[in-house]
C-alpha positions in Angstrom: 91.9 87.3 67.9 95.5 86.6 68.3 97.0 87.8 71.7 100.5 87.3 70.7 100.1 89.3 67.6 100.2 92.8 69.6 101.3 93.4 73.0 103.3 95.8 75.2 106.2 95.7 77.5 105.1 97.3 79.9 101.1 97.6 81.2 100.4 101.4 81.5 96.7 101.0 81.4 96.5 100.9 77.5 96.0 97.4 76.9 92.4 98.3 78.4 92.0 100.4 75.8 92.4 98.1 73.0 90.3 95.3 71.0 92.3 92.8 68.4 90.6 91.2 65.8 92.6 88.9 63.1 90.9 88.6 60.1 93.3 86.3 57.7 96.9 88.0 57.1 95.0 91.3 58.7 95.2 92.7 62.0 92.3 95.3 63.3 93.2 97.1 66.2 90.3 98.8 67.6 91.3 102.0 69.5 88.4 103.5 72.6 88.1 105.5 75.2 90.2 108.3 76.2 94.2 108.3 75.4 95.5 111.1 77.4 98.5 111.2 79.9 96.4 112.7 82.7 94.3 109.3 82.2 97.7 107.5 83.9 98.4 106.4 80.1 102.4 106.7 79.6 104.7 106.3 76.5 105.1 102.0 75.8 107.0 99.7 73.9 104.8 97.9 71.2 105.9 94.4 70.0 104.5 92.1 67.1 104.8 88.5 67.2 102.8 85.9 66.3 102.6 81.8 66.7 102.4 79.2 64.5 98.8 79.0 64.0 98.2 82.6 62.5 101.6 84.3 61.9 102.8 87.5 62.1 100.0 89.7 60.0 101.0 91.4 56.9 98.9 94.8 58.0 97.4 96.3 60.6 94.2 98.8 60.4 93.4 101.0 63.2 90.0 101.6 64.0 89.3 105.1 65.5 85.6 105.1 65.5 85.5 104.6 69.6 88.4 106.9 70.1 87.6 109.8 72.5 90.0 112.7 73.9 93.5 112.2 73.2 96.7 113.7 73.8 100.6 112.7 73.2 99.8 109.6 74.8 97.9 108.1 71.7 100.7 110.1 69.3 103.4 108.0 71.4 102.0 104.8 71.0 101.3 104.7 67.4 104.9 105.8 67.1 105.8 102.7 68.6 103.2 100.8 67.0 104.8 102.2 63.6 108.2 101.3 64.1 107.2 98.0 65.6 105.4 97.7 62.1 108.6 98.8 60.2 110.7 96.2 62.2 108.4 93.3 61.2 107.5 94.7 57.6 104.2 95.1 58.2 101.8 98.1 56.4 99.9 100.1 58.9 96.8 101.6 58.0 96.0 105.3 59.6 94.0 106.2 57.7 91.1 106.1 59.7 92.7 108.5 63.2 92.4 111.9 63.5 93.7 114.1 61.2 95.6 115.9 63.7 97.2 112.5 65.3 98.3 111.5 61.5 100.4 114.4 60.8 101.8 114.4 64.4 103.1 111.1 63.3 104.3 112.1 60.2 106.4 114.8 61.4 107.8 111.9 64.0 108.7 110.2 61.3 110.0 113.3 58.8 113.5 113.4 59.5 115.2 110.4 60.4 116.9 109.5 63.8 120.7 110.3 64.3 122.7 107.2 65.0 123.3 107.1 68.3 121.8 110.4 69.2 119.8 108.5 72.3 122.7 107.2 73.5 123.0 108.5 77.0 126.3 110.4 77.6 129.1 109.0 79.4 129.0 110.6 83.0 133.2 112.1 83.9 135.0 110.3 86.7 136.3 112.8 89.4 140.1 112.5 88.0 139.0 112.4 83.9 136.9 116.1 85.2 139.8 117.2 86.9 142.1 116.3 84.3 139.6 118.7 81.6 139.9 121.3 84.4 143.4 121.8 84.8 144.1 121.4 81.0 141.3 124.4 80.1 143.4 126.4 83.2 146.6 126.0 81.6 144.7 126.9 78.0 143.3 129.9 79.7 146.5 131.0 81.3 148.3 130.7 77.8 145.9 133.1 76.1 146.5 135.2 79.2 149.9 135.2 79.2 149.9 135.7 75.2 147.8 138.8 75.4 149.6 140.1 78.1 152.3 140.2 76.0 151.0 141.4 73.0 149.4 144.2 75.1 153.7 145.0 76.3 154.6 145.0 72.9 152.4 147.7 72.0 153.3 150.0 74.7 157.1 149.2 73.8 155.7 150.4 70.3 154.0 153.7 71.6 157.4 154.9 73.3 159.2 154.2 70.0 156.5 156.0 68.3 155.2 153.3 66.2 152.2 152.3 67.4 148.9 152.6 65.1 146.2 154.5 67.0 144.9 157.7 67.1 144.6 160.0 70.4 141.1 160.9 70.2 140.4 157.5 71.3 142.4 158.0 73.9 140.9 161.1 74.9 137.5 159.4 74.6 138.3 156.3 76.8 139.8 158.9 79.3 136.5 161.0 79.8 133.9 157.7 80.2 136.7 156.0 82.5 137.4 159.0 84.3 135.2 162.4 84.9 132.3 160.1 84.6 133.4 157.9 87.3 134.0 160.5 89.6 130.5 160.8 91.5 130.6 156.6 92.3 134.0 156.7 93.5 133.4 159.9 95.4 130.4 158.3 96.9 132.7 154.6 98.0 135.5 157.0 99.1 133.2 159.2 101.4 131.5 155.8 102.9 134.5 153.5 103.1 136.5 156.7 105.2 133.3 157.0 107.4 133.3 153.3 108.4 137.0 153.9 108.8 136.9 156.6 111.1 133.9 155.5 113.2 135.6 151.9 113.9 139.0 154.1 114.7 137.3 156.2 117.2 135.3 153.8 119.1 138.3 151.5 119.6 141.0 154.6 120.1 138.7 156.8 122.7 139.3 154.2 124.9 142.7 154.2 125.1 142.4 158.6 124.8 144.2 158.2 121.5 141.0 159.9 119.7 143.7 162.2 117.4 145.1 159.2 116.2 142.2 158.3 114.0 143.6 160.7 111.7 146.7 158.6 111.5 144.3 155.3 110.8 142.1 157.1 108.0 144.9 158.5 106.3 147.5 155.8 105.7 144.8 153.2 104.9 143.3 155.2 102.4 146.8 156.6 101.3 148.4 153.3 100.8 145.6 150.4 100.5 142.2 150.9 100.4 142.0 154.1 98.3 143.6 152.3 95.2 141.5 149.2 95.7 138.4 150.6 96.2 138.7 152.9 93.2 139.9 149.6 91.3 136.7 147.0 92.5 134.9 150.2 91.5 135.7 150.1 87.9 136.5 146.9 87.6 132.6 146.4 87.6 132.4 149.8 85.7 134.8 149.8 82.9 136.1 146.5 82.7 132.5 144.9 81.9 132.3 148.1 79.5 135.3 147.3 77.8 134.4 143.2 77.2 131.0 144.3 76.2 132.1 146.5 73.8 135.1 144.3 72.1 132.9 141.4 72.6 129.9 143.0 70.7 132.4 144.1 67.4 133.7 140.3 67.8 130.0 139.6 67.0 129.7 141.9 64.3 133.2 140.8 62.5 134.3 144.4 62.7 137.5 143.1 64.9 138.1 140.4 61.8 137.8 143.5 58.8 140.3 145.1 61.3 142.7 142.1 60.8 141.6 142.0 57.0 142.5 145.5 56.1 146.0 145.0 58.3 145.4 147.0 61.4 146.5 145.6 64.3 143.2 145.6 66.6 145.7 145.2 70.0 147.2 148.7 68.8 144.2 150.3 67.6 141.5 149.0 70.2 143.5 147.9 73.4 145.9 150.3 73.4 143.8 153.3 74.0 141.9 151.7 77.0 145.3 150.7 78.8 146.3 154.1 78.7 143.6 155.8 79.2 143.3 153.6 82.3 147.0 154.3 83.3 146.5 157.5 83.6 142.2 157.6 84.8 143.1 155.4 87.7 145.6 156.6 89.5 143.9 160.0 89.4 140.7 159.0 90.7 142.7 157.6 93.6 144.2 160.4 94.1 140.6 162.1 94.6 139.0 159.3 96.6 141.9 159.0 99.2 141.2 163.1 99.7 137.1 162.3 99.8 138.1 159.6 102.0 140.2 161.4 104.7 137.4 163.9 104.6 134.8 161.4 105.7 137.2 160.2 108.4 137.2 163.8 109.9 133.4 164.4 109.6 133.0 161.0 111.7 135.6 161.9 114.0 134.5 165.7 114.4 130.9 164.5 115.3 131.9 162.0 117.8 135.0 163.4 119.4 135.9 167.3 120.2 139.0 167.2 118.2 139.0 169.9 115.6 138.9 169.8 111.4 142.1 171.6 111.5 143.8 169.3 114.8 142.3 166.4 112.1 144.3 168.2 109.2 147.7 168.7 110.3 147.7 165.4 112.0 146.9 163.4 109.0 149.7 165.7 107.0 152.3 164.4 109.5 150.9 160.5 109.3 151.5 160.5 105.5 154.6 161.5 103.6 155.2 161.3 99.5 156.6 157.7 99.8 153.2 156.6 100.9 150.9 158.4 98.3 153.5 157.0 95.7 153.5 153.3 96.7 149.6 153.8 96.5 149.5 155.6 93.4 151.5 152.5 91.9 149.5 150.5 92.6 146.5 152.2 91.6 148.7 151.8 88.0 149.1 148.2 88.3 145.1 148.2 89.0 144.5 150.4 85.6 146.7 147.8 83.5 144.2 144.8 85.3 141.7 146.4 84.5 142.2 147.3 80.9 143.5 143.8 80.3 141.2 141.8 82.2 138.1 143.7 80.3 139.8 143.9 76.8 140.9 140.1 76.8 137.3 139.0 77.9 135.7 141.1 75.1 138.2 139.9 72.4 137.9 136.3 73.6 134.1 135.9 73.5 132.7 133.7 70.8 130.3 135.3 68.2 126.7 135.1 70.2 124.4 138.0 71.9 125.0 135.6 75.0 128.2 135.3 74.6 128.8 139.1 75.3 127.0 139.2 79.0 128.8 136.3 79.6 132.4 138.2 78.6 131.1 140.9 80.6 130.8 139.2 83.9 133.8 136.9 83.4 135.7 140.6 82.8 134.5 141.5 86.2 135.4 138.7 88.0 138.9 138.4 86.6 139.6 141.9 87.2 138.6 141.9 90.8 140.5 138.4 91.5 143.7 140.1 90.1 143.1 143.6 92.0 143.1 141.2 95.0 146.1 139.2 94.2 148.3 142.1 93.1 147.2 143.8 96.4 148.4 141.2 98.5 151.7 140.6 96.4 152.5 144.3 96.5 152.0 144.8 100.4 154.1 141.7 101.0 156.6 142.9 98.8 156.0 146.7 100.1 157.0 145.2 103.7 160.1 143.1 102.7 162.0 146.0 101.0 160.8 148.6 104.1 158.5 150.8 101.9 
């Protein structure tokens, strides 16, 4: 036996395992025991060499006849054992291991390794990952922009007259963004003007100001949180809708044979949902500031002596029409988001079943970040030109 004829780079417990015997140019390797990673066996490097009594062998047989269990362990080092073989252009009889084992190797060796596919990958510095951050921003905020504007275009087009889509689209966006939305937001209205009211009358009773809760209720839900809340609300409603849906005909190619057979899809698919959302939205805030004054007096009724109609004609003189309408636009701002945000998620996800959910969520989250911004930007601006 030859010990420099087979050995390992790294003792995992297998050289125990194994019995040499060089007979001539031929190498016997004679496998036993149990080969089995739960035996402590791992995956090792095999290496032929040789000195310059015997030389390197011109074939190796295996000998299986004292092999026991086995598991990937075994498969792993005759892998290695084989390409070691390959390397020194040696044959390697397998003949004789289980049947099993052989075509395990075999389909190791079926399709050939890509170059460089074990190459570990190159881990980003901090400024080379902030560098690919800020460029896929300003990507993203050019495809934003560019919709955005194709999106203006077609409404120019729809007060000229000339743009391509048909009403009962509208009509149908209108009725699953609107009516059917009207129990949720009826529900968050009712709540949020509860909370609203019972935080107003525990800090006002104090001071005996109890009436003035009406005052607190009705201009927050008149001028803020009506609009937003009825925006968060279907921003998670219909703007997920709306990317799931374009997302799911972007799988389907239906948005490409719209582009084939010349119809615009930003007319004939975005279109419908902005408007039916400029109209759906600012409606439903009209409702859930009313549902949300009405919570505020049921709280303050219960907790306080002051009467539903004391309640009622103090909120009428807390809020005049300049308040509903700088609510009311923005509850139009919110509808455009919305529809945007939902309709440029669903036409920008890629052609997978898990791309959609992902277009979806991303739809949600971009709606509500933009409901926030344009909330704050608007007050600001609201309290700079004394609105």
């Amino acid at each position: 036996m030859n010990a420099q004829v087979l050995t390992m780079t790294a003792d995992n417990g297998a050289a125990d395992r194994l019995e040499v015997f060089h007979e001539r140019d031929r190498l016997i390797v004679k496998i036993k025991g149990d080969w089995r990673l739960s035996d402590g066996l791992t995956p090792c490097d095999v290496a032929l060499g040789g000195d310059a009594d015997s030389g390197t062998p011109t074939q190796i047989d295996i000998d299986a006849s004292s092999l026991k269990a086995w598991d990937s362990a075994f498969v792993c080092f005759l892998v290695d054992l084989k390409k070691s073989c390959e390397e020194a252009d040696v044959a390697l009889d397998l003949s004789d291991i289980p049947d099993g084992a052989r075509r395990l190797v075999d389909l190791a060796f079926a399709v050939p390794a890509r170059e460089g596919a074990d190459r570990p990958r190159p881990t980003n510095g901090f400024v080379e990952g902030l560098g690919k951050d800020v460029l896929n921003g300003l990507q993203s905020a050019g495809e934003v922009i560019a919709f955005l504007g194709q999106s203006l275009i077609a409404l120019g087009r729809v007060c000229n007259g000339q743009a391509r889509f048909r009403l009962a689209d509208v009509y149908l966006q209108f009725q699953q963004c609107g009516p059917e939305a009207l129990s949720i937001v009826m529900l968050i209205a009712f709540l949020v003007g509860t909370i609203l009211g019972f935080v107003g009358i525990i800090q006002l009773q104090q001071f005996g100001a109890n009436i003035f809760v009406a005052d607190l209720v009705a201009v927050a839900m008149v001028r803020e949180l009506g609009g937003m809340m009825t925006g968060i609300i279907m921003a998670g409603r219909t703007s997920a809708a709306f990317a799931a849906q374009l997302g799911t005909m972007n799988v389907n190619e239906e948005i490409a044979a719209f582009r084939t057979v010349g119809i615009d899809p930003i007319e004939f698919l975005v279109l419908p949902r902005i408007l039916a959302l400029i109209v759906a939205v600012p409606l439903l805030t009209v409702f859930a500031n009313v549902v949300g004054m009405l919570g505020g007096s049921v709280v303050t009724g219960m907790l306080s002596d002051i009467s539903l109609f004391q309640y009622y004609t103090q909120t009428i003189s807390a809020v005049d029409l300049g308040d509903w309408a700088s609510g009311l636009f923005k509850a139009t701002i919110y509808g455009v988001i919305i529809a945007i945000s939902g309709c440029l998620r669903g036409m920008q996800c890629s052609r997978s079943a898990a791309a959609v959910g992902e277009a979806a969520t991303s739809a949600v989250v971009t709606s509500i970040v933009f409901i926030i911004l344009a909330e704050s930007i608007l007050t600001v601006v609201y309290q700079v030109l004394g609105i």
